[in-house]
KOLMITOR-511547 format. One record per residue (C-alpha): x, y, z. Coordinates in steps of 0.05 Angstrom, whole numbers, padded with zeros to 5 digits, always signed. Example, Ala and Ser with C-alpha at 12.3 -4.5 7.8 and 13.67 -1.06 7.14 Angstrom:
KOLMITOR-511547
+00246-00090+00156;+00273-00021+00143;
//
This chain:
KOLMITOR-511547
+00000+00000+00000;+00033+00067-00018;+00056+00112+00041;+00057+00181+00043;+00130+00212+00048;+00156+00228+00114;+00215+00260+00108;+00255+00306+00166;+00267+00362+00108;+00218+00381+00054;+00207+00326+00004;+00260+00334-00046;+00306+00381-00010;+00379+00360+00027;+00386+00425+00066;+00356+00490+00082;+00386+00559+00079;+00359+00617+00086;+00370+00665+00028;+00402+00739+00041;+00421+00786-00020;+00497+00786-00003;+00516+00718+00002;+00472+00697-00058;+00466+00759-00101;+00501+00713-00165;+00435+00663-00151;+00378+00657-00204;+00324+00618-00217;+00325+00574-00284;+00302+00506-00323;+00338+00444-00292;+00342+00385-00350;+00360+00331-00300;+00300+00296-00260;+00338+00238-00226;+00326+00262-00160;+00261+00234-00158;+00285+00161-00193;+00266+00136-00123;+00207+00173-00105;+00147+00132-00106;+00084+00180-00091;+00090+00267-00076;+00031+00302-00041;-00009+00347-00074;-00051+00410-00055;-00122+00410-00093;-00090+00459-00137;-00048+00407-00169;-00110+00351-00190;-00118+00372-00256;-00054+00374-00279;-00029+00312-00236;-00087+00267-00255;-00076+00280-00328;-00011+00234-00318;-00017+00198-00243;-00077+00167-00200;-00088+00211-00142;-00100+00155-00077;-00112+00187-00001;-00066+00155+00048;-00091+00107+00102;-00082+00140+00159;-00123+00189+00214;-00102+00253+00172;-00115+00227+00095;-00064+00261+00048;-00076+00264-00029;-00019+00239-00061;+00006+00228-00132;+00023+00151-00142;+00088+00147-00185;+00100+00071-00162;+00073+00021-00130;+00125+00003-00088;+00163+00051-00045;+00234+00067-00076;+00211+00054-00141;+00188+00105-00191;
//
C-alpha cells in the first residue's frame, strides 16, 4: 500500500538555507534538464490545486491514515518510480 512521504526536510530538499542578497546575489532561478532526484520517489503530495494537472498523468489515492493526504502515485512500491 503506498505511504505518504515522511521525510525530516521538505520532500526533495537536502538542506535548508535561508536566502540573504549578499551571500547569494550571483543566484537565479532557471530550467533544470535533470529529474533523477526523484528516480526513487514513489508517490509526492499534492494540494487541490495540483488535480488537474497531476491526474492527467498519475492516480491521485488518499493515504490510510487518521489525517488522509492526497498523493500522486508514481510507483507502486516505495523506492521505485
Amino acid at each position: 500500500m503506498a505511504t505518504a512521504p515522511k521525510p525530516q526536510l521538505p520532500l526533495f530538499y537536502k538542506d535548508l538555507l535561508p536566502l540573504n542578497s549578499k551571500d547569494h546575489a550571483d543566484w537565479s532561478v532557471g530550467n533544470f534538464d535533470d529529474a533523477s532526484y526523484m528516480a526513487d520517489t514513489h508517490a509526492i503530495p499534492l494540494t487541490v490545486d495540483e488535480f488537474v494537472d497531476a491526474q492527467r498523468n498519475y492516480p491521485i489515492v488518499f493515504t490510510a491514515n487518521d489525517t488522509p493526504l492526497p498523493i500522486a502515485l508514481m510507483g507502486l512500491n516505495e523506492g521505485v518510480n
